[in-house]
C-alpha positions in Angstrom: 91.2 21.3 -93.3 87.9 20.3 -93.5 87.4 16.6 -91.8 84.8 14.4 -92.1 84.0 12.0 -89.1 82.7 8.7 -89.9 82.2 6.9 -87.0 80.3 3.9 -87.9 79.5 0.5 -86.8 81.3 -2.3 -88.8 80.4 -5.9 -88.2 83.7 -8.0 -88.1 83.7 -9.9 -91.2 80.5 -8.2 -93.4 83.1 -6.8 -95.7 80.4 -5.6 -97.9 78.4 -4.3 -95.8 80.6 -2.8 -94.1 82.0 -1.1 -97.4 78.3 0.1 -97.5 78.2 1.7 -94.5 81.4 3.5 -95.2 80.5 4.3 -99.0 77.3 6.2 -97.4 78.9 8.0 -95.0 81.1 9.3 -97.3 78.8 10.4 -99.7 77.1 11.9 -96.9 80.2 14.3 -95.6 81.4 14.8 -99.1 78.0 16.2 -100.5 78.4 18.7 -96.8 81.5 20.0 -97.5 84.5 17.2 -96.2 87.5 17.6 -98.1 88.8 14.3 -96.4 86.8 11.8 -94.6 88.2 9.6 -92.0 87.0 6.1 -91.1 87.9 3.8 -88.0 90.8 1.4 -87.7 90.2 -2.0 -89.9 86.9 -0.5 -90.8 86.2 -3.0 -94.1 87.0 -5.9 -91.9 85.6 -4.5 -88.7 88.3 -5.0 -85.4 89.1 -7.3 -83.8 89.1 -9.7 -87.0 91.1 -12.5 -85.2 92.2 -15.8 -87.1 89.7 -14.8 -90.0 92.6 -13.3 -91.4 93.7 -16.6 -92.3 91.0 -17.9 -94.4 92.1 -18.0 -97.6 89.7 -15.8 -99.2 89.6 -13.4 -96.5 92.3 -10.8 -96.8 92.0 -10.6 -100.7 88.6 -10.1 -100.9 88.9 -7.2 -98.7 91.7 -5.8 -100.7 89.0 -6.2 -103.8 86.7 -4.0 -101.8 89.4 -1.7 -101.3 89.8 -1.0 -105.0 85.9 -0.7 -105.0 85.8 1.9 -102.5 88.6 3.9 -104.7 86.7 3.8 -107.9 83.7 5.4 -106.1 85.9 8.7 -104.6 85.0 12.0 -105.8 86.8 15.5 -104.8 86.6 14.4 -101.3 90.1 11.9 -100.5 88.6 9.0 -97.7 91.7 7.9 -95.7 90.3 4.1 -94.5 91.1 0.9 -92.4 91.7 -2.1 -94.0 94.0 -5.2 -93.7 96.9 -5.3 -96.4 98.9 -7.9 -97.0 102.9 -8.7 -95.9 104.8 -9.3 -99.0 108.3 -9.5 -96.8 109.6 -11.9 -93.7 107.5 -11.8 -90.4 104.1 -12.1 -89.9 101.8 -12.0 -92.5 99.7 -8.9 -93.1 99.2 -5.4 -91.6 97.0 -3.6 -90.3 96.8 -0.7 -92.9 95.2 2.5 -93.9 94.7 3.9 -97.3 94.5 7.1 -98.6 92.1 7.2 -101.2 92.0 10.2 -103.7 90.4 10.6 -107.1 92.8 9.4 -110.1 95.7 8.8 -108.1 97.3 5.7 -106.9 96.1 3.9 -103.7 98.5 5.2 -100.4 99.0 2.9 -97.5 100.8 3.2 -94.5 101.3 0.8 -91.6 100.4 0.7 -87.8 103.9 0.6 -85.6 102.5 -0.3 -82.1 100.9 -3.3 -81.9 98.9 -4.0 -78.8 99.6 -7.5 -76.9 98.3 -6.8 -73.8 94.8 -6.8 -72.2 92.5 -8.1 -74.9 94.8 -7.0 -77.7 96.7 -9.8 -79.5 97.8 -7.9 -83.0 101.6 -9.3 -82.8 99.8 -12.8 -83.7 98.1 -11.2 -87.2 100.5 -8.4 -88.0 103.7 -7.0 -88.8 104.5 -3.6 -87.6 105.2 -0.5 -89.7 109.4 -0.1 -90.2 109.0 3.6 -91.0 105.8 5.9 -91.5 105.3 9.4 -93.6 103.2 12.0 -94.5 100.6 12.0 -96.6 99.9 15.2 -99.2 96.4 16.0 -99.2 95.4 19.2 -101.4 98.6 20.9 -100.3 98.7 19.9 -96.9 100.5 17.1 -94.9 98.9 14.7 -93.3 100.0 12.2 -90.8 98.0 8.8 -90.4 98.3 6.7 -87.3 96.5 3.8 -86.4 94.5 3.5 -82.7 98.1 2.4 -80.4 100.1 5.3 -82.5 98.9 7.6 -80.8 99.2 6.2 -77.2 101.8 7.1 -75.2 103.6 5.7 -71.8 101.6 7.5 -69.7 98.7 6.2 -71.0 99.5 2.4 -71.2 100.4 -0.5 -68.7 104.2 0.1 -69.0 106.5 1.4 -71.2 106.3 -1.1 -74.2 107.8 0.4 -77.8 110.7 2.6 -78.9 109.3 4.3 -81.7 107.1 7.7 -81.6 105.2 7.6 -84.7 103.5 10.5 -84.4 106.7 12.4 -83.4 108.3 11.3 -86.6 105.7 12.3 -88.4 105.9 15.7 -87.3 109.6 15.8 -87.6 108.6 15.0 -91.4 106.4 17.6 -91.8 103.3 16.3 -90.7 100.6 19.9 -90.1 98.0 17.2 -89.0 97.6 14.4 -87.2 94.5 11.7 -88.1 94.1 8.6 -85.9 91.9 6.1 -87.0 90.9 3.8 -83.7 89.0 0.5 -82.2 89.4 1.2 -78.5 87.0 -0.2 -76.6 85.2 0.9 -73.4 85.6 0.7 -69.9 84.7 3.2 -67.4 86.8 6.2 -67.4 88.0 5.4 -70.9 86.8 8.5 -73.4 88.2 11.3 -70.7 91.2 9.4 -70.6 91.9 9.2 -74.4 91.0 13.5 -74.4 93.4 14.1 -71.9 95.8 12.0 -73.9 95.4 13.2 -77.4 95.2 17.0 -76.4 98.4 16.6 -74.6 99.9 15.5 -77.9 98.4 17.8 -79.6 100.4 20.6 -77.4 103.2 18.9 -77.3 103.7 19.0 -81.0 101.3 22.2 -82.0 99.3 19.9 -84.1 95.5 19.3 -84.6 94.3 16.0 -84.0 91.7 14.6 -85.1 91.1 10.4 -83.7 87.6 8.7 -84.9 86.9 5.7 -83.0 84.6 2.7 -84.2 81.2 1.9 -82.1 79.1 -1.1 -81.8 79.7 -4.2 -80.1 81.6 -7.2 -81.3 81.5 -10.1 -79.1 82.7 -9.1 -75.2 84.3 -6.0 -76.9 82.3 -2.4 -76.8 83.5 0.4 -78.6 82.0 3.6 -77.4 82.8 6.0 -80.4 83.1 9.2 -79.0 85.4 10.2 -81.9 87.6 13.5 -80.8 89.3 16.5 -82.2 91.6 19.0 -80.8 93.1 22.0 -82.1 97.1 23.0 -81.9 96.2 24.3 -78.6 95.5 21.3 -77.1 91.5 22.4 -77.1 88.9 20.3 -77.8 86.6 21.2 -81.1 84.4 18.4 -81.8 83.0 15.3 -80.3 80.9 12.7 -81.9 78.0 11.0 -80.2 78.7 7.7 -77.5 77.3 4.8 -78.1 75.4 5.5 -81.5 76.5 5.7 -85.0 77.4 9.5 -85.9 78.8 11.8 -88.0 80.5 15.7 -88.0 83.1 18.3 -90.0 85.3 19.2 -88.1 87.7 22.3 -89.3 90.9 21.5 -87.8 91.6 25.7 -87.4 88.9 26.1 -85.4 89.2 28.0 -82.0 85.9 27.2 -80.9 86.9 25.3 -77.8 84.1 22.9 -76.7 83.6 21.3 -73.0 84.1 17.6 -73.3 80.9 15.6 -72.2 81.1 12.7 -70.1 78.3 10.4 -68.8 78.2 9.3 -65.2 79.4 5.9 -64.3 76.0 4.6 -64.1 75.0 6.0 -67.7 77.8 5.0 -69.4 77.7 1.4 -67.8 73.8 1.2 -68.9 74.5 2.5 -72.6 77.4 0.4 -72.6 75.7 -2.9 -71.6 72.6 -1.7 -73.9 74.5 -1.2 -77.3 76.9 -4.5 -76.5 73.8 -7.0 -76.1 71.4 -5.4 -79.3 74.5 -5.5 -81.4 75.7 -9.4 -80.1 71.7 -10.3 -80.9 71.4 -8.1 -84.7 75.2 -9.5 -85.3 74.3 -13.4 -84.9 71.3 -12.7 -86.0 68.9 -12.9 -82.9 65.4 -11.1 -82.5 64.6 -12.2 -79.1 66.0 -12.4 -75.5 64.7 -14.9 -72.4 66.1 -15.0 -68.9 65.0 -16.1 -65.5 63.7 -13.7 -63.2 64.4 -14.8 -59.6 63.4 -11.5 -58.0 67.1 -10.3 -56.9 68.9 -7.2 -58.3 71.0 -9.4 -61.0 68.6 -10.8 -63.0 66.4 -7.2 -62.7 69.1 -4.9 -64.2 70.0 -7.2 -66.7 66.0 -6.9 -68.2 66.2 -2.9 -67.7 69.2 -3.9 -69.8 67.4 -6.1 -72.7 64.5 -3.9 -73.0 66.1 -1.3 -73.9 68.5 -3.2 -76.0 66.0 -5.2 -78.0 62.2 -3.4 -76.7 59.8 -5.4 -74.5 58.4 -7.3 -77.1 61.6 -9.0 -77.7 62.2 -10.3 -74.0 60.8 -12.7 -72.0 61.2 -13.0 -68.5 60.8 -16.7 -66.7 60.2 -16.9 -62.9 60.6 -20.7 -62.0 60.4 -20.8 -57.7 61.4 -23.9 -56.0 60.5 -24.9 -52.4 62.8 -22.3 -50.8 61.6 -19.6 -53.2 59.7 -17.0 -51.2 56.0 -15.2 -51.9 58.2 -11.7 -52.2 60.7 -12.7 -54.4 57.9 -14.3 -56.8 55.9 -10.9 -56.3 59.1 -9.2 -57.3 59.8 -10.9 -60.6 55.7 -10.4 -61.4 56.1 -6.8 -60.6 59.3 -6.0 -62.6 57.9 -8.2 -65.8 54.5 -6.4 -65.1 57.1 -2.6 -65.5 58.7 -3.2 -68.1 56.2 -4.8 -70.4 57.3 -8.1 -70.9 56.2 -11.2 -71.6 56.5 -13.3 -68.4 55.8 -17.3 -67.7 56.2 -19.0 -64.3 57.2 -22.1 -64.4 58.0 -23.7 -60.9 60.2 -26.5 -60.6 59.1 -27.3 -57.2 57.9 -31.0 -58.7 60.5 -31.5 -61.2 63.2 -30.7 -58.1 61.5 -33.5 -55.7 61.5 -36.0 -58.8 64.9 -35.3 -59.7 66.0 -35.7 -56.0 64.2 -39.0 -55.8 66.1 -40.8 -58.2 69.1 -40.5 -55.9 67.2 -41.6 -52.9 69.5 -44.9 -52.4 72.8 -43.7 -54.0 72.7 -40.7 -51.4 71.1 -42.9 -48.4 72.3 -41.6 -45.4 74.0 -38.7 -46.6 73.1 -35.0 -45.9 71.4 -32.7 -47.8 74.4 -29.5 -49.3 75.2 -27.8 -52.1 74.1 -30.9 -54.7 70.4 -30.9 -53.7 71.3 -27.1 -53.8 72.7 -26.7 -57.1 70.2 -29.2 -58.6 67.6 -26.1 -58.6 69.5 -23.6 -61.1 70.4 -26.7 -63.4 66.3 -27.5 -63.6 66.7 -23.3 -64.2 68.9 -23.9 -67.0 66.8 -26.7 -68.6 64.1 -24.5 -68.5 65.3 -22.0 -70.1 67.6 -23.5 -72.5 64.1 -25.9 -73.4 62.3 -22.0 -74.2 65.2 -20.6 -76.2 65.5 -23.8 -78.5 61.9 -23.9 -79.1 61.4 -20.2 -79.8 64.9 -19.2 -81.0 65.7 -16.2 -78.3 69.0 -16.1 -76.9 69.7 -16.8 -73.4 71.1 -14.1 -71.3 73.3 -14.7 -68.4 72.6 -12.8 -65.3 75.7 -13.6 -62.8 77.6 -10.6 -61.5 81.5 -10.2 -61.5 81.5 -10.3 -57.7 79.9 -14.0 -58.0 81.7 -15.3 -60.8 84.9 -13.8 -59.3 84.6 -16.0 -56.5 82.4 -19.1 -57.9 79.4 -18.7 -56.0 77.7 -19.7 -59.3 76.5 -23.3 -60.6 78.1 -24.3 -63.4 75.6 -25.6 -66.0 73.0 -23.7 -64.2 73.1 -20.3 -63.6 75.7 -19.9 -65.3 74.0 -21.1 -68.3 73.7 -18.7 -71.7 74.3 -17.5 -74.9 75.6 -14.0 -73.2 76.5 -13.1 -69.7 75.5 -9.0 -69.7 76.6 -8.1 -66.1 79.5 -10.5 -65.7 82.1 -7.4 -65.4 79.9 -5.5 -63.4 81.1 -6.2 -59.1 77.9 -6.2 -57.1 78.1 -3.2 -55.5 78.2 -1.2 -59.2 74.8 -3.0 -60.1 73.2 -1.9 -56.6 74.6 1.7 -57.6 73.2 1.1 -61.6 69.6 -0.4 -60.2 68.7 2.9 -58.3 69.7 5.2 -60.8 67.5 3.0 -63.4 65.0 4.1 -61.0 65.6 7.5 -60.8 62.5 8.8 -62.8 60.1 5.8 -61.6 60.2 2.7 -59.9 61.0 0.4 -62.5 62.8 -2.2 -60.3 60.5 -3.1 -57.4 62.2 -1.0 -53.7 62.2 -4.7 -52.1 64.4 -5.9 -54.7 67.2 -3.7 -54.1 66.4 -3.0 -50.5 66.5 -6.9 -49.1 69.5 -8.8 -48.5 70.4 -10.6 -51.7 70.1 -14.8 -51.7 70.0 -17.4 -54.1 67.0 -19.0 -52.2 68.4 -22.5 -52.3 67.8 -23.7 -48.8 65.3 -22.1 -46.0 66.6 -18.6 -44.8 69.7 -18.5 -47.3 71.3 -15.6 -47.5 74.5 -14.5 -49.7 76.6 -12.8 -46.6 76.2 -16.2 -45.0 78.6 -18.0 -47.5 80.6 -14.5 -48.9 82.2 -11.1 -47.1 80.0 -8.5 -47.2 80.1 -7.2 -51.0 81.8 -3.7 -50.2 84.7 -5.5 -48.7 84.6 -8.4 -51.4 84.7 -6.0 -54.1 87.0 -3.9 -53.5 89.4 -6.9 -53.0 88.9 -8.2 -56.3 89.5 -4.7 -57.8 93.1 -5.5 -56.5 93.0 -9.1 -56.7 91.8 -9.7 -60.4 92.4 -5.9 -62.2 95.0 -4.8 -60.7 97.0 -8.3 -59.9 98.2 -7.5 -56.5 99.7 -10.4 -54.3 97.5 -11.6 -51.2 100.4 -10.1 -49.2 100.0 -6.6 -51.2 96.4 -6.7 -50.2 96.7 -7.7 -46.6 99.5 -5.3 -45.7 96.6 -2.3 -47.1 94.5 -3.0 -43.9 92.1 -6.0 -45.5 91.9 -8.9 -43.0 94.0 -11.9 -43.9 91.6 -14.8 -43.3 88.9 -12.4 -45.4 91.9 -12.1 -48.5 93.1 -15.3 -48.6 89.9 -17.1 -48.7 88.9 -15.1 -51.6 92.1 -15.3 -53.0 91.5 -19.2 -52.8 88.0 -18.9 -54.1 89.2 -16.6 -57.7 92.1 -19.4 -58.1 90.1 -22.5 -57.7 87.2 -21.5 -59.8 89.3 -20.5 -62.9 87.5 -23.7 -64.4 84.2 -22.6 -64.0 84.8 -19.1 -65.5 87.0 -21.3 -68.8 83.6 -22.6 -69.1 81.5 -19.5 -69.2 79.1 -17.4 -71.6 80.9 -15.0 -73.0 80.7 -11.8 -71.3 80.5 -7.9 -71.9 83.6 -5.9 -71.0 83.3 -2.6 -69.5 86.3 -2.3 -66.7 90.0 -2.4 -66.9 90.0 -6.4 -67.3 87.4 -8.7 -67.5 87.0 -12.1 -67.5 87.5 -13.7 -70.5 89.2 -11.9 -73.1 91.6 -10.1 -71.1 92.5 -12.7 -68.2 94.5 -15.4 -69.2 94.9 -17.8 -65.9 96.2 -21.9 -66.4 93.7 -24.0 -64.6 95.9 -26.6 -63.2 98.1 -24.5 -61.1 99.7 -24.2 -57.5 100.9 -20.7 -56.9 100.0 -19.0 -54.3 101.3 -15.6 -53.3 
């Protein structure tokens, strides 16, 4: 059979356009020969659609625009995501797809595996399919899952459900499999799901064919790179990453293709890229302003707006105090001066000494720390927060995961913003994305990626002086925070204790700061955010 790809990019909650987008595809693969096309999970809603689901007008109106999109089939059937409602006990809707065919009666099935782990929470919206079947489709069967179907043990946390949908629907007949999917990136992610759905596809002699959505949505990215395999377990087709895109795929073919996958630092940059232009064109911002401070942080995440929303669209704000040096100014200039920006410096040299002065007799006779300190990125924050009100761009974080890991961030300061674009990014990964940004040309100034990194808020600061040494901190928190290992765990790997329990300390204590954070762009196995749940008032220690 002849399947039609539509990977497209739905914005959650644009039901109509969103109908749009899938109405022109089709038309599109139909006129080219489809004889079915297939659309992501929950495209008319776009995923996730959280607690809109319980507005009142929600759910119906996108069952309205379900009926719409059946009137407007042709020869070509369009098997689609949408959310149904539950007319029995349990939760109250579904996550659904229909099969819609020319003067015939709308077909729904069900998704059985709902996702509660990570940054999945579909137990709280939906209630799971009780039994799935076959579709007939011009006089061949066709099974339907939806995105977690498909998964299997191997492929997930833990064992977590009884039921095999797509093995029942094979038992039943099924002679192909269709997945329609939300899965959003991390790293490693699309090779992961090929290896998956081609061993499926061998174990039960069936083509697959899985179309994931792409665009961002919120902290969530979701690459595309739709799939098909063959009976043989071979892949056939694979749609673009990271763009819109669409392909027919015959599901005999035997015209095995090599899978392409980008490099880390690629997929991390067109990753970051496509989440921050969709978070601006989906709440509706044309601009972008940051501060540049001259360090590797603040540089990659401008790479990281230009490309997302072009130069003319971001403006980059160096603002040196009394501890900032001539370099690091020189530094911002020269990357602003790259890339094409608009740049303003606005030092806050005066505005720091007035600020301080006001406290001259509350703070008699105490040292100068981390208050007079962290009074410099709050004058930051005002600064930049004063731009974005007045011109309407949004305010991009630039604090690493390393950083905000461990709180060596200022809350309303640096930590200030409307998006954080690097926040699941360690600090070694952004040294690695910087020089491959500069691969062709220098686009980041050498000195900025070459000097040891500081915030610059006292004479001769330097990062190492307050943290490990970021190879050693990172790889830590890859156990630590992703992979929830126990101090203990970590220590009896080699790591020195003082080193693991002082970070250890540091990722528990600042759970606060992170509960008050911009939200930030996922791209590794668990972020911040969305997929770490932590209490704040809490004494465990392990």
């Amino acid at each position: 059979m002849k399947i039609g790809f539509a990977q497209i990019n739905p914005t959650v909650g644009d039901l109509k356009g969103n109908c749009e987008l899938i109405v022109s595809a089709y038309e599109r693969l139909a006129a080219a020969g489809a004889e079915l096309v297939l659309t992501p999970e929950l495209a008319i809603t776009g995923y996730p659609p959280q607690d809109l689901v319980f507005k009142s007008r929600f759910v119906p109106e996108n069952l309205a625009l379900l009926e719409k999109l059946h009137s407007r089939i042709g020869e070509t059937a369009l098997v689609v995501g949408f959310v149904d409602r539950n007319e029995g006990r349990g939760k109250p809707f579904h996550n659904a797809a229909a099969l819609l065919e020319r003067g015939k009666p709308i077909r729904k099935t069900y998704k059985s595996l709902l996702p509660t782990y990570d940054v999945f929470d579909e137990d709280r919206y939906f209630e799971p399919a009780t039994r799935v079947e076959p579709f007939e489709v011009q006089g061949k069967k066709i099974g339907v899952t939806i995105c977690e179907d498909i998964w299997t043990d191997e492929y997930l946390p833990r064992p977590l459900y009884d039921v095999e949908p797509a093995r029942s629907l094979v038992a039943q007949g099924a002679e192909i499999i269709l997945n329609l999917s939300a899965s959003p990136f991390r790293l490693g992610a699309p090779a992961c799901r090929l290896e998956m759905i081609a061993a499926q596809a061998r174990t039960y002699h069936r083509p697959i064919c899985y179309c994931n959505a792409v665009g961002g949505n919120d902290q969530l990215i979701f690459d595309g790179n739709s799939i098909a395999v063959n009976a043989s377990g071979d892949s056939i087709a694979q749609l673009a990453g990271f763009r819109k895109d669409e392909k027919i795929v015959d599901t005999d073919s035997i015209d095995a293709i090599e899978f392409r996958e980008a490099k880390t630092p690629e997929q991390l940059f067109a990753a970051l890229s496509l989440g921050l232009g969709d978070y601006c064109r989906k709440c509706n911002f044309r601009s972008a302003v940051l501060g540049l401070s001259g360090g590797v942080d603040s540089a990659v995440t401008a790479v990281i707006a230009v490309d997302a929303l072009g130069a003319e669209n971001v403006t980059g704000v160096s603002m040196p105090s009394p501890y900032s040096s001539r370099g690091s100014i020189d530094d911002a200039r020269g990357l602003a001066r790259s890339l094409g920006i608009n740049f303003l410096e606005i030092p806050i040299t005066e505005a720091f000494k007035i600020f301080k002065g006001q406290f001259k007799e509350v703070f008699k006779g105490l040292p100068e720390n981390e208050t007079e300190e962290n009074m410099q990125p709050r004058l930051r924050a005002m600064t930049l927060m004063a731009l974005s009100n007045k011109f309407g761009h949004l305010l991009l974080g630039t604090g690493n995961k390393s950083e905000l890991s461990v709180g060596y961030c200022t809350l309303y300061g640096d930590m200030a913003g409307g998006l954080a674009v690097i926040s699941d990014v360690p600090k070694t990964t952004l040294y690695e994305l910087a020089r491959w940004l500069n691969r062709k040309r220098e686009i980041i100034p050498i000195s900025t990626i070459e000097k040891a990194p500081s915030a610059e808020l006292k004479p001769d600061q330097k990062d190492q002086d307050t943290l490990p040494p970021y190879d050693v901190l990172d790889e830590i928190l890859q156990l630590y925070v992703e992979e929830n290992l126990s101090a203990r765990d970590i220590i009896a790997r080699g790591f020195d204790e003082k080193t693991v329990r002082w970070v250890q300390r540091r990722v528990d204590l600042n759970e606060y700061k992170r509960e008050q954070a911009a939200p930030g762009l996922k791209v590794t196995s668990r972020a911040f955010g969305m997929g770490r749940k932590m209490p704040i008032a809490q004494k465990y220690v392990d």
